[in-house]
MILOMAR-778696 format. One record per residue (C-alpha): residue in three letters; x, y, z. Coordinates in steps of 0.1 Angstrom, whole numbers, plus 2048, in hexadecimal, padded with zeros to 3 digits. Layout:
ALAXYZ ...
***
This chain:
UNK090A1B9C4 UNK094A2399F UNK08DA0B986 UNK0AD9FC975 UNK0AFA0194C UNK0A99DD938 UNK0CE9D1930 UNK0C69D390D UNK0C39F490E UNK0DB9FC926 UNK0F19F190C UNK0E19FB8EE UNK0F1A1F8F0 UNK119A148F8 UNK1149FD8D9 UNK107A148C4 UNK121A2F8CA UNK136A108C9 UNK128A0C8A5 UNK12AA2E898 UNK150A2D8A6 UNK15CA0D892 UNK146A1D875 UNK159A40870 UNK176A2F87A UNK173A1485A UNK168A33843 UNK18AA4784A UNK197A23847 UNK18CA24822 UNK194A4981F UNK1B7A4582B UNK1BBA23813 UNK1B1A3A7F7 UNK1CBA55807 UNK1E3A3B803 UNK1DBA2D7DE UNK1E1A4E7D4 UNK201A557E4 UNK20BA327D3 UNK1FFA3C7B3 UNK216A5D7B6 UNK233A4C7C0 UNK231A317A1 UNK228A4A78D UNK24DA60798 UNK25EA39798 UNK251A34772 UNK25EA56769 UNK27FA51778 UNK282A2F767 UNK272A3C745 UNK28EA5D74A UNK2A9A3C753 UNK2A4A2C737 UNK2A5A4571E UNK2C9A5172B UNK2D5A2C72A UNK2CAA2F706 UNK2D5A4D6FA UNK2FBA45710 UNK2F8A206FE UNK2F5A326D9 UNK312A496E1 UNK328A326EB UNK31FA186CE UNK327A326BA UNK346A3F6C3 UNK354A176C5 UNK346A0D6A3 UNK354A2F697 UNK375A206A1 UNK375A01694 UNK366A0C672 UNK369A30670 UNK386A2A656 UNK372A2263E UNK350A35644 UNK353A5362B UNK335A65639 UNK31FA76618 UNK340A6F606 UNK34CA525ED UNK36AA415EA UNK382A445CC UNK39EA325CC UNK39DA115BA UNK3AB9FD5D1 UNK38E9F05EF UNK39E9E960D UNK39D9C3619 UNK38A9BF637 UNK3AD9B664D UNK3B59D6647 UNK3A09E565C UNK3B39D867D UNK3D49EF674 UNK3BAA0B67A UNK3B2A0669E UNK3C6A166B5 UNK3EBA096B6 UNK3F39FF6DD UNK41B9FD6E6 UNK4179EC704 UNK40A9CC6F0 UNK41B9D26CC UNK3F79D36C0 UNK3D79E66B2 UNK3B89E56CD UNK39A9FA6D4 UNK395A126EB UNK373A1B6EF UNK3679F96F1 UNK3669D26EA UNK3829CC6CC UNK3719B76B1 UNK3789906AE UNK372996685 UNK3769AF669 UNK3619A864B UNK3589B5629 UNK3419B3608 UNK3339C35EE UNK3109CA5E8 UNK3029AE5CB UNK31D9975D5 UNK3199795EF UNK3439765F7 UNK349981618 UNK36C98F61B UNK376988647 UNK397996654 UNK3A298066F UNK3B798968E UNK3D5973697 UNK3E09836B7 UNK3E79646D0 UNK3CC9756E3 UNK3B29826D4 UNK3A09926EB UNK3BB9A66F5 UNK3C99B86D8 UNK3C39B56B1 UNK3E29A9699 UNK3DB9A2672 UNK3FE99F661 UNK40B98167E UNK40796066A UNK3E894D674 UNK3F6935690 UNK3F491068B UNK3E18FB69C UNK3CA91C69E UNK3C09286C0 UNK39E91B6D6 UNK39A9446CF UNK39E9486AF UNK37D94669B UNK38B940678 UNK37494365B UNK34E94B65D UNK33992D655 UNK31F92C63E UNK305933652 UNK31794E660 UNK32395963C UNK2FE95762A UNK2EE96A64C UNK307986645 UNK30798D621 UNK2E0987620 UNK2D599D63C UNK2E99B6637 UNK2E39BD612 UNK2BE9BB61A UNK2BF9CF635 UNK2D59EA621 UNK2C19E75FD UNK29F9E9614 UNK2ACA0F61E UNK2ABA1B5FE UNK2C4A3860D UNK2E1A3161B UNK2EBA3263E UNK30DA44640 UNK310A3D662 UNK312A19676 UNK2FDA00679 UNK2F89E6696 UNK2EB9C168C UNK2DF9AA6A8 UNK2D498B698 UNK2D09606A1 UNK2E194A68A UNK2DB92368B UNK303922693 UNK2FC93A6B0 UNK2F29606B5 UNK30697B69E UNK30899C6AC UNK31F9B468D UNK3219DB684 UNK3289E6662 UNK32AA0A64C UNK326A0E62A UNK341A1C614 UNK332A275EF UNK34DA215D0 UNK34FA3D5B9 UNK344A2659E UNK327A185AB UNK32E9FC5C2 UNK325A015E6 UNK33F9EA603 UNK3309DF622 UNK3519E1641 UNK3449CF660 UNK3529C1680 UNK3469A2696 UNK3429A56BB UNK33D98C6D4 UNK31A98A6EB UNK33298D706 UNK3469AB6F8 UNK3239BD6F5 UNK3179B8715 UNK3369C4726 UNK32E9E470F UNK30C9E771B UNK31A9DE743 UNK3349FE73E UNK319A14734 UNK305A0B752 UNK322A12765 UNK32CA32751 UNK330A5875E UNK30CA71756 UNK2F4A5174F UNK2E5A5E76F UNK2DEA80783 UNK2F4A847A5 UNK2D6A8E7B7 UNK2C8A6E7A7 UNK2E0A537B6 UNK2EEA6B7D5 UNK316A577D0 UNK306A397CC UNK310A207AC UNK2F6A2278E UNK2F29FD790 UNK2E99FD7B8 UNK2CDA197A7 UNK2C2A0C786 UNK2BF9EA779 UNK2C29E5751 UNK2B79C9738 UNK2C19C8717 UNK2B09B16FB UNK2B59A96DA UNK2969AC6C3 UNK28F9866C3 UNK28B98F6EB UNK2AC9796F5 UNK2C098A710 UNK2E399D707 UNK2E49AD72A UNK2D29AB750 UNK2E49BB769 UNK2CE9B5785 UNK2C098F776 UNK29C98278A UNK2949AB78D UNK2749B3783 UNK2599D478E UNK23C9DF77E UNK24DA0077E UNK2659FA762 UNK26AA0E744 UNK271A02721 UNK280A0F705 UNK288A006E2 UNK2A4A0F6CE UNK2A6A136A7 UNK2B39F8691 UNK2D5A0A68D UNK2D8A026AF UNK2D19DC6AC UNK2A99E46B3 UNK2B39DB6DA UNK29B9DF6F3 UNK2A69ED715 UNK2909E9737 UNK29BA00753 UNK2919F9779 UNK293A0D798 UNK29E9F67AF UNK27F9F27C7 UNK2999F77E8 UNK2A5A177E1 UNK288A227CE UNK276A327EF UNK298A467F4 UNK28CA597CE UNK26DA677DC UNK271A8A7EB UNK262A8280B UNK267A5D808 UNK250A467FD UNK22DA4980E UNK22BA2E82A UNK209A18831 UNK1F2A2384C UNK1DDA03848 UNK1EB9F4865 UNK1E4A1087D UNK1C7A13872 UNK1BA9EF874 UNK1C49F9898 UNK1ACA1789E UNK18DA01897 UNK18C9F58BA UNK18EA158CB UNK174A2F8D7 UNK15DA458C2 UNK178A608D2 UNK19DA518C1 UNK187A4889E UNK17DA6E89F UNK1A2A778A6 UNK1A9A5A88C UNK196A6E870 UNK1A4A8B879 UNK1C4A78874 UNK1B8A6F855 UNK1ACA8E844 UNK1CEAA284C UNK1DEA8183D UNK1C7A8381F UNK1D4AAD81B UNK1F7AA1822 UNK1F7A88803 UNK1E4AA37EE UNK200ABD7F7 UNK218AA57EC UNK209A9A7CA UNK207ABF7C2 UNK22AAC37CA UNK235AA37B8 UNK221AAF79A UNK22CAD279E UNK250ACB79B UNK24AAB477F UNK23DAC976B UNK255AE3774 UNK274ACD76E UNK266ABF74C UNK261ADE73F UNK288AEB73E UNK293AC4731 UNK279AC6713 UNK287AEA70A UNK2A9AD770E UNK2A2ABC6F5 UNK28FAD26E0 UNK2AFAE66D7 UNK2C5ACB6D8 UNK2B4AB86C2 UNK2B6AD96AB UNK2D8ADA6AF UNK2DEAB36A5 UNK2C6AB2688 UNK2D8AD2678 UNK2BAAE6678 UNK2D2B03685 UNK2E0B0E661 UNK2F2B30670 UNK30BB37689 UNK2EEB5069B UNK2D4B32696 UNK2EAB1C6AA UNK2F5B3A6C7 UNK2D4B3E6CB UNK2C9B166D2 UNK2E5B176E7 UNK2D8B356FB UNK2B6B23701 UNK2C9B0870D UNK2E1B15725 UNK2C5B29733 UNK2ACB0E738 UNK2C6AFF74A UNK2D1B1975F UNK2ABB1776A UNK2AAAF076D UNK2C9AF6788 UNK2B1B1379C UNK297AF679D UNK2ADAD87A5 UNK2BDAF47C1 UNK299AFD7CF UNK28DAD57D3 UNK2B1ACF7E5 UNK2ABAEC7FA UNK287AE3802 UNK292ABE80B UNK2A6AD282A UNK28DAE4837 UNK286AE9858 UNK2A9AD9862 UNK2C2AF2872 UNK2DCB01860 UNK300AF4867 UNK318B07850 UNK32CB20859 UNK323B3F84F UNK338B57838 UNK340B7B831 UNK32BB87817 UNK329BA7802 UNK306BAA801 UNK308BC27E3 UNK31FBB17D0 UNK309B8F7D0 UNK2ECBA27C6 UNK2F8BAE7A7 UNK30DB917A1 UNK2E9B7A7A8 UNK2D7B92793 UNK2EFB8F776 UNK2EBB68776 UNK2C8B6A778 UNK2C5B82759 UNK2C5B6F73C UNK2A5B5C74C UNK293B7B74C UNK29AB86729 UNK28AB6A720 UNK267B7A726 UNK278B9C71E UNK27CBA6746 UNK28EBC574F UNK29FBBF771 UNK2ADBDF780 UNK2C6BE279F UNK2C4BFD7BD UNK2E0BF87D0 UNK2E3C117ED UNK2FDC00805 UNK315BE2806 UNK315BD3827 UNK327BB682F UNK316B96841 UNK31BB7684D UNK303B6283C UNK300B3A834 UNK30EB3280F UNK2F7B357F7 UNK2DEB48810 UNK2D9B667FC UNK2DBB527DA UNK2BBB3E7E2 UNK2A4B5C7F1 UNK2AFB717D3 UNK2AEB5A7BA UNK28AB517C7 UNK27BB717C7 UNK288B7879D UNK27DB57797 UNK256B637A4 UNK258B86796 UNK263B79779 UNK249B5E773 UNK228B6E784 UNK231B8F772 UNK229B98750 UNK240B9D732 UNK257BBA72E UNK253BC1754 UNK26FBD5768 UNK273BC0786 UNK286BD679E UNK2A4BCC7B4 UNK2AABE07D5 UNK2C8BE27F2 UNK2C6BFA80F UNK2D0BFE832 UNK2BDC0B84B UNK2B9C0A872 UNK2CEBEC878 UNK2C2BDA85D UNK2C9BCC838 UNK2ACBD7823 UNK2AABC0802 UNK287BBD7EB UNK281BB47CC UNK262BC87BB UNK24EBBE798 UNK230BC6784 UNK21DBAA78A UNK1F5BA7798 UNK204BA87BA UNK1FFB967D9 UNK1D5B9A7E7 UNK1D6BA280D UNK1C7B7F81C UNK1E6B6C805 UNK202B7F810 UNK20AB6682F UNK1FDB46820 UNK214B4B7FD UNK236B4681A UNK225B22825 UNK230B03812 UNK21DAFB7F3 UNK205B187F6 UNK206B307D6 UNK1EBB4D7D4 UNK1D1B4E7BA UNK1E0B6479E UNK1FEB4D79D UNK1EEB2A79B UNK1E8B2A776 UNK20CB3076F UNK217B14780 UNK235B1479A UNK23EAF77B6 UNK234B0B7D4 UNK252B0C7EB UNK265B2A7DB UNK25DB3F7F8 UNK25CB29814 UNK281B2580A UNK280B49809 UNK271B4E82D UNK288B2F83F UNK2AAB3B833 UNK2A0B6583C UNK296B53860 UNK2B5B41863 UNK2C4B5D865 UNK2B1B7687B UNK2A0B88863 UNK27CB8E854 UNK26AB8F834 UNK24AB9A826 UNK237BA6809 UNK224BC6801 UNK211BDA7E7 UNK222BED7C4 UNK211C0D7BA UNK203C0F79F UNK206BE779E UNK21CBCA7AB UNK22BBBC7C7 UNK24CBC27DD UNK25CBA57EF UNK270BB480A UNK28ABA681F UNK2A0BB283F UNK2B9BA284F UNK2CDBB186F UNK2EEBBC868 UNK2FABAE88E UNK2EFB8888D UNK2D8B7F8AA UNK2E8B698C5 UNK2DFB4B8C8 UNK2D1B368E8 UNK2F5B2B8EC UNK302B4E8EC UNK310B468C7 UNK303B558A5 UNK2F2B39896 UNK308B3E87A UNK327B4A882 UNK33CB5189F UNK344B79895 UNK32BB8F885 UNK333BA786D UNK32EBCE868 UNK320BE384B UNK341BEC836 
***
């Protein structure tokens, strides 16, 4: 009879693998919590930009749109770098007759925005305040100055500014404008808190020939401005299409507004707060406001390419009462998780840096353009030229994320007839003025013009792709060479360059997602160009690959059958006919 083993130690071993179990298992737990945190810290990191890149469109629409109303309501009297002559100043009623006359009411009202409750005038070194009042029956509704004043006046009619009102006006204003030293030709905002209540105005200047310098101005309502500040939230371009997929900006973006002093003017989602809000402050022309922007946190996920990363905590919590065999499969769980998140914080990044890169060219020259630094006609062609073509290549970027947020799903257009010649040249013409920007020669070899049924925008994407990466992989002044043959059944396109070329063990992992080989790394690029390029060739029954230049360089080479496969169903997978060679 053999002896039985102690039950301590009988049990010894099962713990202790037990043990070992629950401790990998609570180290991939940590891992994966740190796998997590950094997803997190990607996606408030894209959230921040989107509500930095929200607000500054709310504030650059908002200064527009001040402009343009307060160019309305004043403009008659704003001279620009010019002075006024006559001797007669216009009375601060006048300025009403210049609105825009409306038949329907028999009366002058604004057009792009709130009409003012007040006119008002002074000059500089003098403390009478000269207000034009309006006497329509409804003031809100239309302006009127030459109706006598009714009597008893109306609940809506403000009369005369009081004292208060009077001394704020005349006092902040001439400090403000003697404090400038130069003046401001343009239009000024003033948002202000008077013991009678808060004073939101606009005013111009208009210099005198002989030395005087008029202040023109308009009162608004607090109410009138944040209806002006509610239609710009609401208003066409404040936000990208791919940004709010049809959906309204306000069910996007939430917006704040303050005054200096930190009161409130406007809240259009009131309670809403996220530590991922931006803020911005505008200039004091612009009443010094100060707008917050939030992504609202239930359709901030949908933002994310990818969506935003979910917790494995819970699962995980899970794991640590299994076997030493589902924590191994656990941490093996983990550590593709852990490359997962690192693929898509390169990606993230990647296309970050890619799309900021056109935009800062685009502001660059646009500001050029604004501040008048373009003193010729060519000066000014040529800022334009760097602008349409950084955004030409912004829209190959935008078109390239879209694409890559299909992939993998079947194609379900209908296919059409396509000239395959014809779209070559016709891409390649498009494509041009990118390349001349590093001085790149792109040459076409058209052999034949066969006709084939291919998705829309098939051919665009794996063309535009391969320029794009001969283009930017390839030196400067290169001859990137564009070829179109037919040959055994088969479309033969490529696209050849001068670049370093592609080393043997890289040229199957560049066509992966987010793989790019080691010569192209330090130029950047988001990684999915030619995965694009392999998904849409497969689609439709074709092959591509990529081979040596002599002396130096790469060719990308693509076929594609000129009689589309038939599908499982006995259908072409993208059309019902298939087309012949013409």
């Amino acid at each position: 009879m053999s002896p039985q083993l102690p039950s301590s130690f009988r049990f010894r071993i099962p713990l202790a693998v037990l043990l070992a179990s629950i401790g990998l298992t609570a180290l991939a737990v940590v891992d994966a919590q740190r796998a997590v945190r950094s997803q997190q810290e990607v996606t408030e990191r894209a959230l921040r930009e989107y509500a930095t890149f929200a607000a500054w469109s709310y504030a650059q629409h908002l200064d527009g749109v001040l402009t343009n109303f307060l160019r309305e309501s004043l403009g008659a009297v704003n001279h620009g770098d010019g002075m006024h002559t006559s001797p007669r100043i216009p009375a601060a009623r006048e300025l009403a007759h210049y609105l825009p006359w409306d038949a329907n009411c028999m009366c002058h009202r604004a057009r792009s925005g709130p009409n003012p409750s007040t006119f008002f005038a002074l000059k500089i070194g003098s403390d009478r305040l000269d207000v034009g009042l309006n006497t329509h029956p409804d003031p809100t509704h239309g302006w009127e100055v030459d109706r006598p004043m009714p009597q008893p006046l109306s609940p809506m009619l403000d009369g005369a500014y009081s004292s208060t009102e009077t001394n704020y006006l005349v006092d902040t204003l001439t400090r403000r404008i003697r404090r400038a030293g130069q003046p401001d030709h343009g239009y000024t905002l003033v948002v202000g808190e008077t013991s009678d209540g808060p004073m939101l105005a606009a005013y111009t200047l208009m210099p005198t020939s002989w030395g005087d310098t008029m202040v023109y101005g308009a009162r608004y309502s607090t109410t009138a401005l944040a209806g002006l500040l509610s239609d710009v939230l609401d208003g066409n371009g404040l936000l990208p299409s791919t940004f709010t997929e049809g959906r309204r900006n306000r069910d996007v973006l939430a917006v704040r507004v303050r005054d200096h002093s930190g009161h409130t003017i406007f809240d259009s989602a009131p309670g809403l707060s996220s530590p991922l809000e931006s803020h911005i402050d505008l200039p004091s022309r612009v009443g010094a406001l100060g707008v917050d922007a939030i992504i609202r946190p239930e359709v901030a996920g949908t933002l994310i390419i990818g969506g935003a990363a979910p917790s494995r905590l819970p699962m995980l919590l899970g794991v640590l009462g299994l076997a030493a065999a589902l924590a191994v499969v656990a941490v093996a769980q983990l550590r593709r998780e852990g490359e997962l998140s690192r693929l898509r914080a390169d990606f993230v990044s990647s296309v970050s840096h890619e799309l900021r890169t056109p935009l800062a060219q685009i502001k660059l020259y646009l500001e050029t353009l604004r501040l008048g630094r373009a003193k010729t006609e060519a000066e000014r062609d040529w800022s334009l030229g760097h602008i349409d073509r950084e955004t030409t290549r912004l829209h190959y970027l935008v078109e390239n994320v879209l694409r890559f947020s299909r992939f993998g799903r079947r194609e379900t257009t209908e296919a059409v007839a396509t000239n395959v010649g014809d779209e070559i040249e016709h891409i390649v013409e498009e494509f041009k003025p990118l390349a001349s920007s590093r001085r790149v020669k792109i040459e076409t070899v058209i052999e034949a013009r066969p006709t084939l049924a291919l998705a829309p925008e098939a051919l665009r994407h794996l063309l535009l792709n391969l320029l794009d990466n001969a283009v930017k992989y390839g030196p400067n002044e290169q001859t990137v060479c564009v070829s179109l043959s037919q040959r055994d059944g088969e479309v033969v396109l490529s696209v050849a360059d001068e670049g370093p070329g592609v080393p043997v063990r890289e040229r199957e992992q560049i066509w992966s997602p987010f793989t790019r080989g080691v010569a192209s790394r330090a130029k950047g690029g988001s990684g999915i160009g030619l995965t694009i390029v392999r998904e849409v060739v497969e689609q439709h029954g074709g092959r591509c690959w990529v081979e040596p230049v002599s002396p130096q360089g790469a060719r990308f080479v693509i076929t594609l059958p000129l009689h589309a496969p038939p599908a499982p169903n006995g259908r072409a997978p993208f059309a019902d006919a298939t087309w012949r060679a013409s």
